[in-house]
RODO-2510 file (C-alpha; in nm, 4 decimals, decimal comma):
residues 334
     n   res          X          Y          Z
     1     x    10,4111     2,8767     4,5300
     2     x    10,2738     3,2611     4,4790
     3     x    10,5717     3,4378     4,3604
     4     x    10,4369     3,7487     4,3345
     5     x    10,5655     4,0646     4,4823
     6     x    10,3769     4,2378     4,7041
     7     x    10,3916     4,6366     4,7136
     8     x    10,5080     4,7617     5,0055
     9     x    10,1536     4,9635     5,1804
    10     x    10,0743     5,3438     5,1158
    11     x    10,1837     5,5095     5,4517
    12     x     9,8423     5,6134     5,6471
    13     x     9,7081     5,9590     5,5447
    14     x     9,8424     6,2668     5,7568
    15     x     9,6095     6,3233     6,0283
    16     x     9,4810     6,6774     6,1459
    17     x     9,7669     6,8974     6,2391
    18     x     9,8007     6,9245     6,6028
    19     x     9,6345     7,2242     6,7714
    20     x     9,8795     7,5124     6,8801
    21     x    10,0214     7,5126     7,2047
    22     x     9,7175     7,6604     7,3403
    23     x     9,9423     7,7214     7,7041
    24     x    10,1815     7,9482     7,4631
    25     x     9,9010     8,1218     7,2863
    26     x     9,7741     8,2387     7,6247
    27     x    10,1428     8,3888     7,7595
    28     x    10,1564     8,6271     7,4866
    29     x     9,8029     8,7996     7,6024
    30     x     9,7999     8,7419     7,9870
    31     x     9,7176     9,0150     8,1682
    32     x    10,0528     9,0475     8,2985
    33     x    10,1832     9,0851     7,9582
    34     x     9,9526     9,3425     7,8540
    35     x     9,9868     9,5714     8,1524
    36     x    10,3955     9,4918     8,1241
    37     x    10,3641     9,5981     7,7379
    38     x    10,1465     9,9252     7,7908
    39     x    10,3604    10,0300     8,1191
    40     x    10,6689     9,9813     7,8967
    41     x    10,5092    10,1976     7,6016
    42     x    10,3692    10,4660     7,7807
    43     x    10,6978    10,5200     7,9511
    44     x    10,8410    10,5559     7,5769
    45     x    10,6019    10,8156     7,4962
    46     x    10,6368    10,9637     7,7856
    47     x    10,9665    11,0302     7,7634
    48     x    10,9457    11,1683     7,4085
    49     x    10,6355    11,3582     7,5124
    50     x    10,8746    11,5300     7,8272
    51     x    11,1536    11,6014     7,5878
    52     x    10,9230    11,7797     7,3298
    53     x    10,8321    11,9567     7,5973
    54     x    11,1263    12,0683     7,7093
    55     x    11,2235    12,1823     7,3886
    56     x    10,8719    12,4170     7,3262
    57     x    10,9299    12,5935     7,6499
    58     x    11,3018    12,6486     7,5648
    59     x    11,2339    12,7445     7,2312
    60     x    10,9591    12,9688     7,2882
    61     x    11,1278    13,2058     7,5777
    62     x    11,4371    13,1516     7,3454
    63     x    11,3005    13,3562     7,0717
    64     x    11,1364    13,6215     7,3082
    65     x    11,5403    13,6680     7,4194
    66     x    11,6564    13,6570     7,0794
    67     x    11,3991    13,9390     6,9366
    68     x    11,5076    14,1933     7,2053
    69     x    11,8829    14,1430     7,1295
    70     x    12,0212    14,4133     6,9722
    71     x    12,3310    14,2417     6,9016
    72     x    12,4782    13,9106     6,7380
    73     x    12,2892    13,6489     6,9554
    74     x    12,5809    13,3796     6,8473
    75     x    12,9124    13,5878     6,7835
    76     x    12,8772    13,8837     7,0555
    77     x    13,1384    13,8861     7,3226
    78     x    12,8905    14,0712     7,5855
    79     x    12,6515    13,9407     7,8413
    80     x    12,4441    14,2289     7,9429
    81     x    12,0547    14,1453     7,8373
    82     x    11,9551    14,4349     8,1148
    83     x    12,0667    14,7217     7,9612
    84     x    11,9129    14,9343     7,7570
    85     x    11,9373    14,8267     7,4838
    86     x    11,9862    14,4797     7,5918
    87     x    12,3264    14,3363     7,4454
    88     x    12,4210    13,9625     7,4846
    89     x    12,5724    13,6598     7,2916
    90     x    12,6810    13,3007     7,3417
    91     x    12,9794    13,3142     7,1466
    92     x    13,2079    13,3291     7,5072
    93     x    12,9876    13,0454     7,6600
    94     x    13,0086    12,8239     7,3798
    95     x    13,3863    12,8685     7,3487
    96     x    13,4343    12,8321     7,7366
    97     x    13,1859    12,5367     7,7499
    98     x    13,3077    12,3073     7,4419
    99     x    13,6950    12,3902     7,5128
   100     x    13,6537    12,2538     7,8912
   101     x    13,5274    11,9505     7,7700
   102     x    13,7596    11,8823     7,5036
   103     x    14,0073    11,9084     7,8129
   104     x    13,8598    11,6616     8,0516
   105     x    13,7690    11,4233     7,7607
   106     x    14,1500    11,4592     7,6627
   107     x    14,2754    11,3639     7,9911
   108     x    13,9980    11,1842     8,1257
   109     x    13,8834    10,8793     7,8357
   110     x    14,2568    10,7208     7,8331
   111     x    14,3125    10,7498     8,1776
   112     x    13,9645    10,5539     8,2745
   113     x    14,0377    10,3134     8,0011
   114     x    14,3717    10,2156     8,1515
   115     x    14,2131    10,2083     8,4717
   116     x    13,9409     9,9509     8,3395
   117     x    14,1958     9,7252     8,1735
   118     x    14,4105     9,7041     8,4764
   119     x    14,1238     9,5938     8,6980
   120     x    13,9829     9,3530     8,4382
   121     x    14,2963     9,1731     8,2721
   122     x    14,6106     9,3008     8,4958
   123     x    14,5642     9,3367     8,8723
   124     x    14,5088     9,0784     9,0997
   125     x    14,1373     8,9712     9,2033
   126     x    14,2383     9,0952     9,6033
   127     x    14,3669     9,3961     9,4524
   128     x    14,1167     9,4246     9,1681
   129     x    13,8116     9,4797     9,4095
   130     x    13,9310     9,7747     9,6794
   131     x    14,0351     9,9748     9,3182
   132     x    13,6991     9,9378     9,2036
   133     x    13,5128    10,0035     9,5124
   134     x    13,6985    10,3243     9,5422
   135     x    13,6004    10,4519     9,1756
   136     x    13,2261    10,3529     9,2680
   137     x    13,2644    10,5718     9,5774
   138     x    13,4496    10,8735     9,3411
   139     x    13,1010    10,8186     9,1107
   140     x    12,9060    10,9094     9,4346
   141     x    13,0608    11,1993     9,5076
   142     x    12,8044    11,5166     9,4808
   143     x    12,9434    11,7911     9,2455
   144     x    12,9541    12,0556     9,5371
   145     x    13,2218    11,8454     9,6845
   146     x    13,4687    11,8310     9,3892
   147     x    13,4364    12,2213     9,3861
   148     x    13,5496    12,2705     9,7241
   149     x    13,7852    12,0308     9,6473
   150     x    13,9620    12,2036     9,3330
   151     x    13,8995    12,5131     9,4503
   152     x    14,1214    12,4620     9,8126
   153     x    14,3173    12,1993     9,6870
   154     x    14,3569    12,2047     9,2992
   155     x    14,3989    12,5559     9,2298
   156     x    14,6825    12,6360     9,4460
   157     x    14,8714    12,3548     9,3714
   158     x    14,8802    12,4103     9,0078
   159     x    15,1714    12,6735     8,9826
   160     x    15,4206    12,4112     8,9239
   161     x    15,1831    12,2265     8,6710
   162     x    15,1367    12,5885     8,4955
   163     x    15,5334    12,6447     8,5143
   164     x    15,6368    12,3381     8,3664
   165     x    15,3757    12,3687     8,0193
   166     x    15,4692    12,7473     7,9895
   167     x    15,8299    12,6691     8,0326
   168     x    15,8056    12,4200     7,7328
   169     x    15,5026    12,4700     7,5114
   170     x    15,4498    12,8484     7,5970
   171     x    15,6309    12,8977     7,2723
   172     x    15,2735    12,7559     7,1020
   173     x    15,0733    13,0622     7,2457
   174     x    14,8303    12,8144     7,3748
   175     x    14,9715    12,7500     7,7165
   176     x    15,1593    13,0986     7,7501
   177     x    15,1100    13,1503     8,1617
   178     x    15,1509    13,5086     8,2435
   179     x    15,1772    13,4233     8,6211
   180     x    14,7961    13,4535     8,6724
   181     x    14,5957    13,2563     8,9230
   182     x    14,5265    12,9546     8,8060
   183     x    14,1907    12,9704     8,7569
   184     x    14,1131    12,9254     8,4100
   185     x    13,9790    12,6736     8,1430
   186     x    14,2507    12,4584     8,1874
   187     x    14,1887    12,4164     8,5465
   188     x    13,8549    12,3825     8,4707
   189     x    13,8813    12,0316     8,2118
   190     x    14,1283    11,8550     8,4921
   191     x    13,8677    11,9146     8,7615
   192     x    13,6060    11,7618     8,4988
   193     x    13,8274    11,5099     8,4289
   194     x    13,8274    11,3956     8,7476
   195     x    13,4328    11,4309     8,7649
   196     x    13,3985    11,2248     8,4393
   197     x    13,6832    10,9750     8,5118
   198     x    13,4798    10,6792     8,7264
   199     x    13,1665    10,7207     8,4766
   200     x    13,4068    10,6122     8,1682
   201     x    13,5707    10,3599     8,3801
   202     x    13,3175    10,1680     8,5431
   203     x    13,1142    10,1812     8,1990
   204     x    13,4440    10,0414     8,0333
   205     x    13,4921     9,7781     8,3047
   206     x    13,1844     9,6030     8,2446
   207     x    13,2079     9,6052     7,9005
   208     x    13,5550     9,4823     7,8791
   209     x    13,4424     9,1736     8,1054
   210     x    13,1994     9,0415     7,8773
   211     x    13,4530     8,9605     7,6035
   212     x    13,3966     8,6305     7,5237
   213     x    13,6700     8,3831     7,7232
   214     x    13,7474     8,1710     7,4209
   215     x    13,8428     8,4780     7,2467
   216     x    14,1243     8,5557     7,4857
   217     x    14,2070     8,2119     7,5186
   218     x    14,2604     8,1691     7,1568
   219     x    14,4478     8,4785     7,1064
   220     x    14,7043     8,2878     7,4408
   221     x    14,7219     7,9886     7,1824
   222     x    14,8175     8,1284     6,9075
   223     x    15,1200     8,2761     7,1159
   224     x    15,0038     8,6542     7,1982
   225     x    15,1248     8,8502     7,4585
   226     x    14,8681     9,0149     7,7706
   227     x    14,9041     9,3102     7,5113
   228     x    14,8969     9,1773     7,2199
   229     x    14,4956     9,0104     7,3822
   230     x    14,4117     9,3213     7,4927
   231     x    14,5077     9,4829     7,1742
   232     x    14,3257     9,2053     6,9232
   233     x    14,0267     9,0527     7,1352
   234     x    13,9734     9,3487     7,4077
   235     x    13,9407     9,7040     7,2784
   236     x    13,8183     9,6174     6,9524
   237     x    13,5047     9,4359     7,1546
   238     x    13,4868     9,7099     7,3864
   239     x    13,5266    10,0094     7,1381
   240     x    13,1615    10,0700     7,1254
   241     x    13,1165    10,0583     7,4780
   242     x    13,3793    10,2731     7,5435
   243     x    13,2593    10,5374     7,3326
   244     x    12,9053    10,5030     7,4686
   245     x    13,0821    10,5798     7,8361
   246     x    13,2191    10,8573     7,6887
   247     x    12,9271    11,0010     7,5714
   248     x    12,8209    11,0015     7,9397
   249     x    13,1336    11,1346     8,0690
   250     x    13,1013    11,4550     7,7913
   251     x    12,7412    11,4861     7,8569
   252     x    12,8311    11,5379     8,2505
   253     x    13,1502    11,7437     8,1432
   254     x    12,9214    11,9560     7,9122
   255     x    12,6252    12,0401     8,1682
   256     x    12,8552    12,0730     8,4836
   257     x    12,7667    12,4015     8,6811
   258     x    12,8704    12,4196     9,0641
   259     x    13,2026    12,2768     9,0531
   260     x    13,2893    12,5179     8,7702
   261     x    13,1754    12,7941     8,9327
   262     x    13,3674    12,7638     9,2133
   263     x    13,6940    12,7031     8,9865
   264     x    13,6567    12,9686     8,7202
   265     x    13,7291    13,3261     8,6904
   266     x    13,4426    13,4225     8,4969
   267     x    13,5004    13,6874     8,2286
   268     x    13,3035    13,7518     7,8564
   269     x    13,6586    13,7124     7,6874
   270     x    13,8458    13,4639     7,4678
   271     x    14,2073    13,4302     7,5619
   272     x    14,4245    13,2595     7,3504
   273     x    14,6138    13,0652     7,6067
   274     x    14,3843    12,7955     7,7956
   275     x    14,5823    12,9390     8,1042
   276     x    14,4967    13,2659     8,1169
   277     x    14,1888    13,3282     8,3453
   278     x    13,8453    13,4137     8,2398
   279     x    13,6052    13,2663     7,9667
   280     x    13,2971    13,0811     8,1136
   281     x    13,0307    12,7876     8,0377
   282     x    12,6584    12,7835     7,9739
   283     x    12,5967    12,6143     8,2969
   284     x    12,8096    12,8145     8,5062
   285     x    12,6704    13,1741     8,3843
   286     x    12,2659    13,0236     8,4043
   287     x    12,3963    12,9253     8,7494
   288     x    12,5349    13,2818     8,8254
   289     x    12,3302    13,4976     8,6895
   290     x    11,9978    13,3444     8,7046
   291     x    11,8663    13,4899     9,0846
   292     x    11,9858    13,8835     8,9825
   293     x    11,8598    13,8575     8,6020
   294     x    11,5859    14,0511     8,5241
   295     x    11,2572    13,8736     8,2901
   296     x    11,4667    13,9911     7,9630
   297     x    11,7506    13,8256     8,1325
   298     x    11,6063    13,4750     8,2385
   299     x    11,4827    13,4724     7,9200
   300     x    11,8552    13,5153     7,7451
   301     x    11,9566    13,2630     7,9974
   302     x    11,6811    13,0294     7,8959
   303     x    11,7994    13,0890     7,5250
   304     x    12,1794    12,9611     7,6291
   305     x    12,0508    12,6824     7,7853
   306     x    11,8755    12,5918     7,4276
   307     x    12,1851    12,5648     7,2808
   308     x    12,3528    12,3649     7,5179
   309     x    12,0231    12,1687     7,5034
   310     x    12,1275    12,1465     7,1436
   311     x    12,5330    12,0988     7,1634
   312     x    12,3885    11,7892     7,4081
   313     x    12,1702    11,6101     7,1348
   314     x    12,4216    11,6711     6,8889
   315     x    12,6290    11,4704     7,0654
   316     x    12,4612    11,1770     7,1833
   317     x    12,3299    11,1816     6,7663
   318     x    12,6992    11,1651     6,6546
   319     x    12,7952    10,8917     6,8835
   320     x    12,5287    10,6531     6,7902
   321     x    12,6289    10,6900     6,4235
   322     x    13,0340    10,6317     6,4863
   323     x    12,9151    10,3218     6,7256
   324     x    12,6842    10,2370     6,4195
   325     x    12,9397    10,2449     6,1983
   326     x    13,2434    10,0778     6,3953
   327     x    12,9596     9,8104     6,4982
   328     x    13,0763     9,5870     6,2017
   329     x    13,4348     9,5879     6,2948
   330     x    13,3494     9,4974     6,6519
   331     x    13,4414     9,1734     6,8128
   332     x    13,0796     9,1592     6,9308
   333     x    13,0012     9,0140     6,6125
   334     x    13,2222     8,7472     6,5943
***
């Protein structure tokens, strides 16, 4: 009897590898593709191309304004580029413009945020809806209409608001109210406010409803109150996103022109009460001025809108690098 062990046989030589997916080698050079991917590129560049641009033309008529001042382009308190000599600076605008939007961001960004967590995590779904459909339709409504609005319904109804702050914090000097009509920066942030408010809520809603479900749900187990969720799982997913709508809401705060010139007092001074009337805002004195103003003038008017051309990029720049940097502590990376 053959007792000898036989070795167990050499597994068969690897064949040829199998060809690629030739069906999957196609889809990434279809023609569909390629006209998708060049639409999609050449709407990149053109973008960049329009907001180079922009900035040439601003630039350029900027610095034929700037070479005829005969003042401080940046600290004069004087708009008058048809005189002779002409004499203007921004220093009012800037003031007026970045003040008013401090205001409505103020009142404006906690307000929306409560408004988005109520209608995502508190109210009830038949409840939920009508308060959402009526801050879509306050989104809608054109900028004309919030002027007549604050200036026949807001304005005169401010006395007692006015009253009360110089009552109590008139001793600050920053909301001393000499009896004035109330048509001043403060006025002007709580109409933005309102202007601002559904952007930075309906922004917030959506991202507050993509927190993930488990996260919530574990937060419940572990024996959390609807706060304490909202405060460990909620905002810090949303905080990103709630800047970003932010952002909006300030860049729409920042470039608003009609409703604030129908609010506003306009004056070249700086008060130091926010109740006092006067100041003004880059959009509001291009809008203003812009049919009277002579070629010298359109041209200083071009040069204000530069910077708030400017104050705008600045902006947008420093709220991609705090989302940038908060992006690590967000719950969208769990």
């Amino acid at each position: 009897m053959d007792t000898t062990t036989q070795k167990p046989a050499a597994p068969p030589a690897p064949g040829p590898a199998a060809p690629p997916d030739t069906r999957a080698a196609r889809g990434a050079t279809r023609p569909g593709d390629r006209i998708f991917l060049g639409l999609s590129r050449g709407s990149g560049i053109l973008v960049l191309v329009l907001m180079a641009a922009i900035a040439a033309f601003l630039t350029y008529r900027a610095s034929l304004a700037i070479a005829a001042d005969e003042a401080n382009f940046f600290t004069t308190f004087e708009w008058n580029p048809s005189g002779s000599p002409p004499e203007f600076g921004i220093a009012v605008l800037a003031f007026g413009t970045v003040v008013s939007s401090v205001i409505a961001m103020v009142v404006a960004v906690p307000v929306a945020v409560a408004i988005a967590l109520f209608i995502t995590h508190y109210a009830p779904r038949r409840l939920a809806g009508p308060v959402a459909y009526v801050i879509d339709l306050l989104a809608a409504v054109p900028s004309i209409v919030y002027g007549l609005w604050g200036a026949l319904v807001l304005v005169p109804h401010l006395d007692g608001l006015y009253g009360w702050l110089d009552d109590y914090l008139g001793w600050t000097g920053i909301l001393d109210w000499n009896d004035g009509a109330p048509r001043s920066l403060f006025t002007v942030g709580i109409l933005l406010a309102v202007m601002i408010l559904p952007i930075i809520t309906n922004v917030s809603r959506e991202v507050f409803r993509q927190v993930p479900r488990t996260h919530e749900e574990a937060a419940l187990a572990l024996g959390a109150t609807r706060w304490e969720v909202v405060r460990m799982s909620v905002l810090p997913f949303g905080r990103s996103g709630v800047i970003s709508a932010s952002m909006l809401g300030l860049g729409r705060a920042l470039g608003e022109t009609m409703a604030v010139a129908m609010v506003l007092s306009p004056s070249f001074t700086i008060d130091a009460s926010l109740l006092d009337p006067g100041g003004g805002t880059f959009a509001q004195n291009i809008a203003s001025k812009f049919n009277e103003a002579t070629e010298t003038g359109r041209d200083a008017l071009i040069a204000s809108g530069l910077v708030l051309f400017v104050i705008t990029l600045l902006v947008n720049g420093a709220a991609r690098l705090i989302i940038a940097r908060r992006k690590e502590y967000s719950g969208a990376n769990a």
